[in-house]
C-alpha positions as a Markdown table, in Angstrom:
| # | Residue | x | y | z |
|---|---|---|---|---|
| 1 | Unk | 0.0 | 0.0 | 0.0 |
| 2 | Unk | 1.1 | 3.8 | -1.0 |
| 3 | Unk | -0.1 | 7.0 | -1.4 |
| 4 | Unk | 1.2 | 9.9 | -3.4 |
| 5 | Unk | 1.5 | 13.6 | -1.5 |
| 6 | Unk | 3.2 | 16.6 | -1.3 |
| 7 | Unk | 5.8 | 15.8 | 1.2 |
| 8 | Unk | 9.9 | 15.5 | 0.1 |
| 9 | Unk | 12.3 | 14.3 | 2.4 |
| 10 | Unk | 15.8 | 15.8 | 4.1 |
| 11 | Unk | 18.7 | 16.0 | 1.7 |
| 12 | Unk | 21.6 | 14.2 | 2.7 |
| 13 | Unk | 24.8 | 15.6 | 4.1 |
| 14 | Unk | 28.0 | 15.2 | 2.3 |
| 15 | Unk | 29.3 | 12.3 | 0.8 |
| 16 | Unk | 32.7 | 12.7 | 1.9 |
| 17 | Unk | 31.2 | 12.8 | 5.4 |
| 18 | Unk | 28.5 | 9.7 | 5.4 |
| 19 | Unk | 30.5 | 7.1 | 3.2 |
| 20 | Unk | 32.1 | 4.4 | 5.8 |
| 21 | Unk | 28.3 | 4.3 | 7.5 |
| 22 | Unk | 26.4 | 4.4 | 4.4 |
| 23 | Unk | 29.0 | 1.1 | 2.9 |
| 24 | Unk | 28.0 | -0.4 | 6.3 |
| 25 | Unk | 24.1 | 0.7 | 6.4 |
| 26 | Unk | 23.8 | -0.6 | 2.6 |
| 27 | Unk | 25.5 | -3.7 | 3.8 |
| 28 | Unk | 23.3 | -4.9 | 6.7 |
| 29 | Unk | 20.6 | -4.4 | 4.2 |
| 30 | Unk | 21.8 | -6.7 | 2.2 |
| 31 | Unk | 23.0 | -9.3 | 4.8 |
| 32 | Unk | 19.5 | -8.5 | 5.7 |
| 33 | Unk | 17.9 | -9.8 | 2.3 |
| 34 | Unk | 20.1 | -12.4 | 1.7 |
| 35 | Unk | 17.4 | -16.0 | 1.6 |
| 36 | Unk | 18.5 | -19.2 | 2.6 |
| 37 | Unk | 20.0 | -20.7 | -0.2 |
| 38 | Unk | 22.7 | -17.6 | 0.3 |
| 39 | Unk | 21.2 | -15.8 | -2.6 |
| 40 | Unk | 20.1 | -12.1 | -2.3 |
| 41 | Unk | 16.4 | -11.0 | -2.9 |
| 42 | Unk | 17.0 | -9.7 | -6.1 |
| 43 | Unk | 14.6 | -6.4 | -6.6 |
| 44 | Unk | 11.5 | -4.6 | -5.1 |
| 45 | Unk | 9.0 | -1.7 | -7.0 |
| 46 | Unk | 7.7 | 0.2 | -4.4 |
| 47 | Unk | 5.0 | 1.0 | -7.4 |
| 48 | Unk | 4.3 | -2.3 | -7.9 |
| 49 | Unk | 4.8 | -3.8 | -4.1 |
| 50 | Unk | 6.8 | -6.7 | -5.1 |
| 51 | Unk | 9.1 | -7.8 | -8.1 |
| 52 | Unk | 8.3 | -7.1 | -11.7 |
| 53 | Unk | 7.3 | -9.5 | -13.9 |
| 54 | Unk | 9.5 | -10.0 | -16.2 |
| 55 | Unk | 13.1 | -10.0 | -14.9 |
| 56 | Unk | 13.7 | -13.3 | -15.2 |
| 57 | Unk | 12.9 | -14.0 | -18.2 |
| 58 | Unk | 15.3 | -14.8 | -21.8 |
| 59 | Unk | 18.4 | -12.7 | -21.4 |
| 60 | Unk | 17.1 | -11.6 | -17.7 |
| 61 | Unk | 18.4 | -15.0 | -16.7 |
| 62 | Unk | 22.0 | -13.6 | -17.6 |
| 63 | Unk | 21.8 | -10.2 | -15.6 |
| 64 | Unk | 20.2 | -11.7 | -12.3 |
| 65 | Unk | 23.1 | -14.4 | -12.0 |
| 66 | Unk | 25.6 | -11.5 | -12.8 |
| 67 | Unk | 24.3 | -9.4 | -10.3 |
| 68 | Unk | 23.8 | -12.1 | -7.8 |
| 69 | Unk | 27.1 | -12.8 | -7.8 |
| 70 | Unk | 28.4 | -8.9 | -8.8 |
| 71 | Unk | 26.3 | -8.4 | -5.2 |
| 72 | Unk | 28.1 | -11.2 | -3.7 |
| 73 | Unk | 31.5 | -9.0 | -5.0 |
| 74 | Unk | 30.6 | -5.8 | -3.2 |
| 75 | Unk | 29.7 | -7.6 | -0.2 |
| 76 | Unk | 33.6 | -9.4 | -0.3 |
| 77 | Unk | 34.4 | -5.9 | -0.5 |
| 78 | Unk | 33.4 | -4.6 | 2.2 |
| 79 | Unk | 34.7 | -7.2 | 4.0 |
| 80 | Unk | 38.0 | -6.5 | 3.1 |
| 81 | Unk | 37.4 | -3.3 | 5.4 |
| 82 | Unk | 35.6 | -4.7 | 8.3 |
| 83 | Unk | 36.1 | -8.5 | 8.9 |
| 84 | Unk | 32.5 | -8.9 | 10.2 |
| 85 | Unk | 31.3 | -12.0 | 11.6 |
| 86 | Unk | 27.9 | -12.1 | 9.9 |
| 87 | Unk | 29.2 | -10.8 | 6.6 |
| 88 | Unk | 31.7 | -13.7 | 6.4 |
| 89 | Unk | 28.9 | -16.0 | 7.0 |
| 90 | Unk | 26.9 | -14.4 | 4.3 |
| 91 | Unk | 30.2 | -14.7 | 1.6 |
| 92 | Unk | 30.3 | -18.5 | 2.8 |
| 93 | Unk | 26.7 | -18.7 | 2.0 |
| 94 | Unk | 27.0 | -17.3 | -1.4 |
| 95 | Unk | 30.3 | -18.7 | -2.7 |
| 96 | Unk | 28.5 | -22.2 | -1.5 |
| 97 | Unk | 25.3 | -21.3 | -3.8 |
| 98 | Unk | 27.8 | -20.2 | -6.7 |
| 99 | Unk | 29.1 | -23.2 | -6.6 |
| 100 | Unk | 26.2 | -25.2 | -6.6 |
| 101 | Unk | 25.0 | -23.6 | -9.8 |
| 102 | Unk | 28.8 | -24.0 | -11.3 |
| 103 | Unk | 28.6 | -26.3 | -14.6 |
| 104 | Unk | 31.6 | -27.9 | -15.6 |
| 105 | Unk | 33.6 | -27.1 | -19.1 |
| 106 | Unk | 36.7 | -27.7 | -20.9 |
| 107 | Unk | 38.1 | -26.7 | -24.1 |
| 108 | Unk | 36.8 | -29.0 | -26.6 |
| 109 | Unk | 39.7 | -31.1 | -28.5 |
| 110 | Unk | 40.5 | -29.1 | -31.3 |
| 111 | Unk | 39.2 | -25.8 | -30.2 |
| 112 | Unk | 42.7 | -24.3 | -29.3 |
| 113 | Unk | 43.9 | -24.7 | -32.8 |
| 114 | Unk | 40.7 | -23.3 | -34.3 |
| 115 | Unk | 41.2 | -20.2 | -32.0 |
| 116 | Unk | 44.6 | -20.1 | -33.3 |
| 117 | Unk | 43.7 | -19.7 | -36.9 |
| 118 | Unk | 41.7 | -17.1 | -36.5 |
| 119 | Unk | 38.3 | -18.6 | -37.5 |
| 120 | Unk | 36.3 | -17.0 | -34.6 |
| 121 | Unk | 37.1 | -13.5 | -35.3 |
| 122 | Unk | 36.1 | -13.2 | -39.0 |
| 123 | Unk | 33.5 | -10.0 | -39.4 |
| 124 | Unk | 32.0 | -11.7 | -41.6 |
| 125 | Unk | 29.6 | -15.3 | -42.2 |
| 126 | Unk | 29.4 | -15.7 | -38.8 |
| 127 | Unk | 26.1 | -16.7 | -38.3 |
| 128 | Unk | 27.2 | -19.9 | -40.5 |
| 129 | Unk | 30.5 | -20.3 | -38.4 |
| 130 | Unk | 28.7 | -20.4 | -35.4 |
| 131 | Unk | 26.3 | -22.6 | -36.7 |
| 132 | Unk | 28.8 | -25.1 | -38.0 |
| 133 | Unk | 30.9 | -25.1 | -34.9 |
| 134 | Unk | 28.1 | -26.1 | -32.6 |
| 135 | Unk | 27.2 | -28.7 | -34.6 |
| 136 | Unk | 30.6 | -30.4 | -34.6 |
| 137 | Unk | 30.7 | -29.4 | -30.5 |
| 138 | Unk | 34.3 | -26.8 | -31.7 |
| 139 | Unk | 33.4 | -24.4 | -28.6 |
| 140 | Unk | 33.4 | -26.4 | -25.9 |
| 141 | Unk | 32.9 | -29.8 | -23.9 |
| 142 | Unk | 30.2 | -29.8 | -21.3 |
| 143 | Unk | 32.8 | -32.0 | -18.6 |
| 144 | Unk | 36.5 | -31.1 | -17.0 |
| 145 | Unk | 37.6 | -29.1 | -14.3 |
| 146 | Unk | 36.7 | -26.4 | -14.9 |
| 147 | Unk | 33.7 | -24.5 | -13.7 |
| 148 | Unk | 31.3 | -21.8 | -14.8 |
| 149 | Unk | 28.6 | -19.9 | -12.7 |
| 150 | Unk | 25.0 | -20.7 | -14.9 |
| 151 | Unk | 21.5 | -18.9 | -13.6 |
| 152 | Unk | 20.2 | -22.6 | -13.9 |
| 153 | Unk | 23.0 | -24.8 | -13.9 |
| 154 | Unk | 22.6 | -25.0 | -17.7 |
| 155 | Unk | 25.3 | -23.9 | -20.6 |
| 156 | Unk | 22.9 | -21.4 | -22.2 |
| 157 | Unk | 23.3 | -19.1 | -19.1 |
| 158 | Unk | 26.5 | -19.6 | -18.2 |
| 159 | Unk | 27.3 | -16.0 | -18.9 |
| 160 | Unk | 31.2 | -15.1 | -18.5 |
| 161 | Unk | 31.0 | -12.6 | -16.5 |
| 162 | Unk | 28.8 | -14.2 | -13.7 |
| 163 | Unk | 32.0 | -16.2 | -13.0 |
| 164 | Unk | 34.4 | -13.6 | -12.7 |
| 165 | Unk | 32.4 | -11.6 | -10.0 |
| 166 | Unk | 32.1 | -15.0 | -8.7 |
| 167 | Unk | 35.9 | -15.7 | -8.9 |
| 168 | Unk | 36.6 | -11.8 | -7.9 |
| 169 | Unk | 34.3 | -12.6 | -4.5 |
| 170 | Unk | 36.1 | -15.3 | -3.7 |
| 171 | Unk | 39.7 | -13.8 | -4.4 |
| 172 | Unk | 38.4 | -11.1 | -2.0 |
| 173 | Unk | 37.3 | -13.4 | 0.7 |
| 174 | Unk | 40.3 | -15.0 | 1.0 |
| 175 | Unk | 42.7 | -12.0 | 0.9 |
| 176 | Unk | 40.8 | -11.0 | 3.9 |
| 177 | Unk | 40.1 | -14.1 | 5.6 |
| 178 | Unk | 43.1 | -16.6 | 4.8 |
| 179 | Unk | 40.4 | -19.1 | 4.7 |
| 180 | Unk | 40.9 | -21.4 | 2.0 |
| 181 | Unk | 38.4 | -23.7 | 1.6 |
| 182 | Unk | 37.2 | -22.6 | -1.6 |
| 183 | Unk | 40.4 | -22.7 | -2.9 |
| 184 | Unk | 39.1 | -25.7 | -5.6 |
| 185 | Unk | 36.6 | -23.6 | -6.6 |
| 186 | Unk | 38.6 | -21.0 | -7.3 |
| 187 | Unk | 40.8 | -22.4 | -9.4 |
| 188 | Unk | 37.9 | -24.3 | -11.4 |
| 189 | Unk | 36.6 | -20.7 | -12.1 |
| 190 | Unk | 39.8 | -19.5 | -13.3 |
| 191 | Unk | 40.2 | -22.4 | -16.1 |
| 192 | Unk | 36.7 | -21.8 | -16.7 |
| 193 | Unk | 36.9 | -18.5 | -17.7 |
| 194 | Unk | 40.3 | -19.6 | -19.5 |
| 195 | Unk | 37.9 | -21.8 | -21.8 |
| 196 | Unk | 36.2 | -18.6 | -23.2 |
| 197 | Unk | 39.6 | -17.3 | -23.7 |
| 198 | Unk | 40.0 | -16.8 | -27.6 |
| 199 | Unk | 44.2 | -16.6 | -27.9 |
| 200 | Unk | 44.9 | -13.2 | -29.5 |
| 201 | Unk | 41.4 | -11.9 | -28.3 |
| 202 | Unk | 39.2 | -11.0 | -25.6 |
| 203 | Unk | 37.0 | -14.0 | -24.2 |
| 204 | Unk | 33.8 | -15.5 | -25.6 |
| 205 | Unk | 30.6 | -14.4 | -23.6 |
| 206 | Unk | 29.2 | -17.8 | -23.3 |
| 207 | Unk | 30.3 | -21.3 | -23.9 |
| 208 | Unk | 27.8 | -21.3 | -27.1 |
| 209 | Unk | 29.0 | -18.4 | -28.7 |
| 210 | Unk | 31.8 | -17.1 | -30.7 |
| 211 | Unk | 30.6 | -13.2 | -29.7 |
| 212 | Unk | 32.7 | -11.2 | -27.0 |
| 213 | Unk | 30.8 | -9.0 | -25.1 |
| 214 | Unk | 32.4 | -5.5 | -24.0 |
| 215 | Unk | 31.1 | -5.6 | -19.8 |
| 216 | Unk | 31.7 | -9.2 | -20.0 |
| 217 | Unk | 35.3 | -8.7 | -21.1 |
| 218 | Unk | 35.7 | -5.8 | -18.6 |
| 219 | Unk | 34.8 | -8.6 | -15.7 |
| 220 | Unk | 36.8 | -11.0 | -16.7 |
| 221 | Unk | 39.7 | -8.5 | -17.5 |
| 222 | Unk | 39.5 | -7.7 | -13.7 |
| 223 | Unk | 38.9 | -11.3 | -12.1 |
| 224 | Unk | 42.6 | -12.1 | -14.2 |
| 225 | Unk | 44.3 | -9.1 | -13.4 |
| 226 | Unk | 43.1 | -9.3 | -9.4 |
| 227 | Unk | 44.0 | -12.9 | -9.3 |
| 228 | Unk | 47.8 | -12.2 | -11.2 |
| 229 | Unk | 48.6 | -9.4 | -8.2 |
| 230 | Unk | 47.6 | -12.0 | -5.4 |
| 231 | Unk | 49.4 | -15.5 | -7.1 |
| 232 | Unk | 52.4 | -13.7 | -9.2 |
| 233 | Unk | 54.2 | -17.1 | -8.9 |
| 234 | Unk | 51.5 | -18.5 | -11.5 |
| 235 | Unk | 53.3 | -18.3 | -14.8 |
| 236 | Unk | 50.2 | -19.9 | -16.8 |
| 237 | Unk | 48.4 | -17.0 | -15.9 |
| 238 | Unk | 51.0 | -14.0 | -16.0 |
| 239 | Unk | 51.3 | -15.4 | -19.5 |
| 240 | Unk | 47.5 | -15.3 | -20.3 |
| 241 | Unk | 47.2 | -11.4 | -18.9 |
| 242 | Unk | 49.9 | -10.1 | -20.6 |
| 243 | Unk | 47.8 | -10.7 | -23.8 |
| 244 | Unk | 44.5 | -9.9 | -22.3 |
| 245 | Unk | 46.4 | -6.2 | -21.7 |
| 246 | Unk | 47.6 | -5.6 | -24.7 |
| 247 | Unk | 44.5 | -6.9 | -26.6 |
| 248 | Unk | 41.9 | -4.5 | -24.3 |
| 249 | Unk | 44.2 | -1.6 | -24.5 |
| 250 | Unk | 43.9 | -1.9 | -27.8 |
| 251 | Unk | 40.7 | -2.9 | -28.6 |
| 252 | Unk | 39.0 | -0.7 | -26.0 |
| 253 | Unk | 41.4 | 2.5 | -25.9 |
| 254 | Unk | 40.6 | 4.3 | -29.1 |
| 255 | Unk | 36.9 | 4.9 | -28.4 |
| 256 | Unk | 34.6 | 5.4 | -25.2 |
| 257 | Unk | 32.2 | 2.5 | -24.3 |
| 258 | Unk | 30.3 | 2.7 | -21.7 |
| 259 | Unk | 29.4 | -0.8 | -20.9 |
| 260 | Unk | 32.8 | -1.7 | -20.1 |
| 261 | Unk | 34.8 | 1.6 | -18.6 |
| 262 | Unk | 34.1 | 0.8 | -14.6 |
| 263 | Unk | 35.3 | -2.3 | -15.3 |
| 264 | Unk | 38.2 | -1.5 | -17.3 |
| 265 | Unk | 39.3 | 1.5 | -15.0 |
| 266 | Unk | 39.8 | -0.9 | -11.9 |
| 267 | Unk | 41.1 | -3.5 | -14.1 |
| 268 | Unk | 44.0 | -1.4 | -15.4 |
| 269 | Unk | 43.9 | 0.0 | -12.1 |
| 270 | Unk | 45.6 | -3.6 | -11.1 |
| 271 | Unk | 47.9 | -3.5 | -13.5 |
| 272 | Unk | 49.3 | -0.2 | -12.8 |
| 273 | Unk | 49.3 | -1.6 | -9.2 |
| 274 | Unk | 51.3 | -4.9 | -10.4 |
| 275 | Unk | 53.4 | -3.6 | -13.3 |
| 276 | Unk | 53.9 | 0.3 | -12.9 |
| 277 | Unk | 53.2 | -0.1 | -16.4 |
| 278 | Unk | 52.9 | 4.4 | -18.3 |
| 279 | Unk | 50.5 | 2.5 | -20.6 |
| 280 | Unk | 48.0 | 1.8 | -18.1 |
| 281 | Unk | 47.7 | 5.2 | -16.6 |
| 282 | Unk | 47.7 | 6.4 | -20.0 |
| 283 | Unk | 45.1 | 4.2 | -20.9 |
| 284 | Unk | 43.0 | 5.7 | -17.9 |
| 285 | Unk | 43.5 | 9.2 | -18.3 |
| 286 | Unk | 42.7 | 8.8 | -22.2 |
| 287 | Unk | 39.2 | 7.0 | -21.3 |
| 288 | Unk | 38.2 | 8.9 | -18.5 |
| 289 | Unk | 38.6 | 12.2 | -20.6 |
| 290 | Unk | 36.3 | 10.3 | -23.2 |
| 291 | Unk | 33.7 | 10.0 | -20.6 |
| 292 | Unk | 33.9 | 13.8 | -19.3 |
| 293 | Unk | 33.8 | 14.8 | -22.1 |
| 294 | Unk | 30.9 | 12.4 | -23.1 |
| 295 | Unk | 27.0 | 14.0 | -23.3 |
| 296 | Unk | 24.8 | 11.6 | -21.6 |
| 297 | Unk | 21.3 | 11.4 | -22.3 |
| 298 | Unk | 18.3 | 13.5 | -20.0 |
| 299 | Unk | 17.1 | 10.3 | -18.5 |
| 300 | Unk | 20.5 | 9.3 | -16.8 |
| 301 | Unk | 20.2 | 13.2 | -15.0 |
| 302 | Unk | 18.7 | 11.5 | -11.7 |
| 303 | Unk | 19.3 | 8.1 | -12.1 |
| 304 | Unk | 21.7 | 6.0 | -10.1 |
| 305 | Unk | 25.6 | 6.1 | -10.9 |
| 306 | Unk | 27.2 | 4.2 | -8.6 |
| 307 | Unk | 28.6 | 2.3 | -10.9 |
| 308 | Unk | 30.0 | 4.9 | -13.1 |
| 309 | Unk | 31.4 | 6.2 | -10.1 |
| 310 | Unk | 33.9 | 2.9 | -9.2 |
| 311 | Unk | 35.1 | 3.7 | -12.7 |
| 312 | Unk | 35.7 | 7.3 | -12.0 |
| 313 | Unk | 36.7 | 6.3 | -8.4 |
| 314 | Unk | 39.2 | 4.0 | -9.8 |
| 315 | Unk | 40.8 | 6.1 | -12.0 |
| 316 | Unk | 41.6 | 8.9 | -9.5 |
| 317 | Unk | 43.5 | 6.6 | -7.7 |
| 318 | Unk | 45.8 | 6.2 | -10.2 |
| 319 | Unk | 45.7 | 9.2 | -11.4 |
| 320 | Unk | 46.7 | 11.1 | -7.9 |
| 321 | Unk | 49.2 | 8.6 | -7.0 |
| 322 | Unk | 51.3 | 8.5 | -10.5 |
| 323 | Unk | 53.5 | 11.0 | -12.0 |
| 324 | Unk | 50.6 | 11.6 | -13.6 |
| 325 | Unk | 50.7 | 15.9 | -15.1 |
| 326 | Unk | 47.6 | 16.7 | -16.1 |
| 327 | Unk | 46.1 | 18.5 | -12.9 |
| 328 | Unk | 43.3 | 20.0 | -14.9 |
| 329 | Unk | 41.6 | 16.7 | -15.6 |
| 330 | Unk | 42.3 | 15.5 | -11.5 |
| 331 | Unk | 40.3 | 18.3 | -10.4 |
| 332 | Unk | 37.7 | 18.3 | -12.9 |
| 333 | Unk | 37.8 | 14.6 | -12.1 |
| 334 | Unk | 37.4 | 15.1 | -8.7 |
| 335 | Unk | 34.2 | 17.5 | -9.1 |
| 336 | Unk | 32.3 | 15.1 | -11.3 |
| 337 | Unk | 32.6 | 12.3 | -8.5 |
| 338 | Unk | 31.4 | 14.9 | -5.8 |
| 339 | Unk | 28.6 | 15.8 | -7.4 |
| 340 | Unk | 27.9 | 12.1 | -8.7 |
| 341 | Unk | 27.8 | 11.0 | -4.8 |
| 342 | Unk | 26.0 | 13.9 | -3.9 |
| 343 | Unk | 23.2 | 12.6 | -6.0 |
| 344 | Unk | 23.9 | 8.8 | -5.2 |
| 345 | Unk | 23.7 | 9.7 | -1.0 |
| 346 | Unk | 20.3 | 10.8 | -1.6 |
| 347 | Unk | 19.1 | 7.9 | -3.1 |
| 348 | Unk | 19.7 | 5.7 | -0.3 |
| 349 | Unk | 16.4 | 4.7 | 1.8 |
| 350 | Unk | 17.7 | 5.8 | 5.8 |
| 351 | Unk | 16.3 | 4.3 | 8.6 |
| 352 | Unk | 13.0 | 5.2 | 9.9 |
| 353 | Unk | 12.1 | 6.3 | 6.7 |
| 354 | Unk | 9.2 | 5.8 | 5.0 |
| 355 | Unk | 8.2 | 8.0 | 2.2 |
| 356 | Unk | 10.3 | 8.7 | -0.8 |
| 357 | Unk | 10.7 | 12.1 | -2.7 |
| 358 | Unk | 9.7 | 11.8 | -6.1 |
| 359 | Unk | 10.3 | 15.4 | -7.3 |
| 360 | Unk | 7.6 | 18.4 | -8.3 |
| 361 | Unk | 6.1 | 18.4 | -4.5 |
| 362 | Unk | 5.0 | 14.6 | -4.7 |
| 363 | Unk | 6.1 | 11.4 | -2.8 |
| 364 | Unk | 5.3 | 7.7 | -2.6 |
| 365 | Unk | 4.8 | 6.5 | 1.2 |
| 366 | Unk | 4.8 | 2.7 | 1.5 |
| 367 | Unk | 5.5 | 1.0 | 5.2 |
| 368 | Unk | 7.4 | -1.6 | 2.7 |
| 369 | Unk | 10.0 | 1.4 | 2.5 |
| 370 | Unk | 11.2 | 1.3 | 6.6 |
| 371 | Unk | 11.9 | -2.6 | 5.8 |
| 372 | Unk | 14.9 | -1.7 | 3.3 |
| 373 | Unk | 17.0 | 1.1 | 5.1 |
| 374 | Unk | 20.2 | 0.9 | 3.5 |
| 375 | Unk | 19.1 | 0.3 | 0.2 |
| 376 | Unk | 19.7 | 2.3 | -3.1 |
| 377 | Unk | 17.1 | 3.5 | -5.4 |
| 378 | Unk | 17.4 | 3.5 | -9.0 |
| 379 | Unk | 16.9 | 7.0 | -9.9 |
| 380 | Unk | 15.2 | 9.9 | -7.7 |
| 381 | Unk | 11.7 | 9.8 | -9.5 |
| 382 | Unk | 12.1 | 5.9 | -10.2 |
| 383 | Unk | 11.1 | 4.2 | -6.5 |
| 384 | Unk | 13.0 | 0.9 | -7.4 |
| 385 | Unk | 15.3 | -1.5 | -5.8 |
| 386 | Unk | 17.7 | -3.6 | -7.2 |
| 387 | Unk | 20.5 | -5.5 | -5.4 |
| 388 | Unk | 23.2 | -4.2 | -7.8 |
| 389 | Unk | 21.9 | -0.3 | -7.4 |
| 390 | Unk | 23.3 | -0.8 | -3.8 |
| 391 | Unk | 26.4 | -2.9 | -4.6 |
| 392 | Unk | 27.7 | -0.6 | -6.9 |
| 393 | Unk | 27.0 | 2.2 | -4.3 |
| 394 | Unk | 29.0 | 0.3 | -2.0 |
| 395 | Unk | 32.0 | -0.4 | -3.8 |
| 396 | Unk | 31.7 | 2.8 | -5.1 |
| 397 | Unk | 31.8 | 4.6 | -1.1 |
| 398 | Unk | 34.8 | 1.9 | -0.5 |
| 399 | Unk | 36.8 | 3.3 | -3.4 |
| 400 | Unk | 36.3 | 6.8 | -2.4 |
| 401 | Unk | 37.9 | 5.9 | 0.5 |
| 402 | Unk | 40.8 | 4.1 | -0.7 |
């Protein structure tokens, strides 16, 4: 139940003030959401006064196992910060559900010299390539050792990125934690994604594909270069991400694209952090004064960009700890982000709350609203939560404060 009237409610104070208790706040909420098979309860429309109807439906099935496990990220995150009793139960909940829905995969015989000719990245007849390869089962075998996060444990959802969140949570968990007992799993992810990996390329979105997919590569990008700073000693995979680099630098540098800059900015965030590499930083600054200088559309004006802002977040790191010159973009950087999590703070739902400002002298009042405090909203006149709006707000407060 919910009524419209003409009642707003208090701005937020500074973000630079609120973030370590907002990260926590958003957090409990989440802990507090999270169901018992160590999943997260995915959205809620205060308009609606439940879930929408559609989300899991065709390609929905990809972006609720993402950000399921992209949630389960955030959450390793923060623990990284504050080692938490009850969020270290909650990570062991989710890695355990991860890998429950974890199909197995290995390159199928023949597949590595078929990525080595080239086959998979002709622009054109693809549809036909595709086609042929499937039917003689080129792209992958459905057994081995390694492991891919699927929404329902089939190969039609096993989206690529999924596992990398999924492998990034873990890497995360035990950085903080020591605890290794998912240290199978982890390594089953990592070959997994290393199935997708086209030599000379990026990696294929989905076992059943011969498509990349810009976000997806971004994810994966960042599981590799996150798991080469914490195990240097494995050549195999200091091997493998020295031609991941050079491929997304140069795939990815020229042009701006939005799906995959976040991503990309904490990726070669790592590798500045691993290598000391001028290319990354270059790589950053070049990007980041892409999106700057980008126009965005009206609709994104009150909309949600916490997710824009661990890009952004990222990228001042390494742009204020290099011998990086250009001051100009720094500050300019700098004010962008304020203003960003200006915006973002007054999305979240506070405690005690229960009405939500919906602009022009209107709100929506729901006692539904009180039981998410700590929640993101999408957007300022769009009363809908989603578990990622608040994950990417937390990482975004934790990067801030790194």
């Amino acid at each position: 139940m919910f009524f419209i009237a003409g009642l707003g409610i208090t701005a937020s104070p500074s973000w630079a003030a609120q973030k370590n208790e907002r990260a926590w706040l958003a957090v409990q909420q989440l802990l507090h959401s999270q169901m018992s098979s160590g999943q997260f309860d995915f959205e809620y429309d205060f308009l609606l006064s439940g879930t929408r109807p559609k989300t899991r439906i065709g390609k929905g099935k990809l972006e609720v196992i993402t950000r399921e496990a992209g949630t389960a990220y955030g959450v390793s995150a923060y623990f990284q910060h504050d080692h938490d009793a009850d969020v270290r139960r909650a990570l062991i909940a989710i890695l355990g559900n991860l890998e429950k829905l974890s199909v197995p995969i290995t390159k199928a015989p023949g597949q590595e010299m078929l990525e080595a000719s080239g086959l998979l990245r002709l622009p054109f007849g693809r549809y036909k390539i595709h086609g042929t390869l499937h039917s003689l089962g080129l792209l992958y075998h459905p057994n081995g050792d390694g492991r891919l996060v699927s929404y329902d444990k089939s190969y039609d959802t096993a989206w690529g990125g999924a596992t990398a969140l999924a492998l990034l949570t873990e890497l995360q968990f035990y950085q903080a934690s020591h605890d290794r007992r998912f240290e199978a799993l982890r390594r089953a992810w990592l070959k997994g994604l290393l199935v997708l990996y086209d030599r000379g390329a990026g990696f294929r979105s989905l076992p059943d594909t011969i498509d990349e997919n810009a976000l997806s590569n971004g994810e994966i990008w960042l599981a590799l270069a996150s798991y080469a700073r914490l195990f240097p000693d494995d050549r195999d995979v200091a091997a493998v991400i020295a031609k991941v680099d050079r491929y997304m630098l140069d795939t990815y540098g020229a042009t701006f694209n939005h799906d995959i800059y976040s991503w990309a900015m904490k990726a070669a965030a790592e590798r500045t952090r691993a290598t000391h590499g001028a290319a990354f930083v270059q790589f950053i600054a070049a990007q980041t004064r892409l999106r700057l200088a980008e126009k965005r559309p009206a609709w994104e004006a009150d909309g949600n960009s916490c997710a824009e802002v661990e890009g952004l977040a990222a990228a001042l790191g390494v742009l204020t700890t290099s011998k990086f010159a250009d001051q100009t973009l720094v500050r300019r950087l700098r004010q962008v982000i304020a203003a960003e999590m200006v915006r973002n703070n007054a999305l979240q739902i506070q405690p005690g709350q229960d009405r939500i400002d919906l602009g022009h002298g209107a709100s929506l009042a729901s006692p539904a609203i009180r039981e998410h405090a700590g929640a993101f909203l999408a957007g300022a006149q769009h009363p809908y939560l989603r578990i990622d709006f608040t994950e990417h707000c937390i990482c975004a407060l934790l990067e801030l404060e790194q």
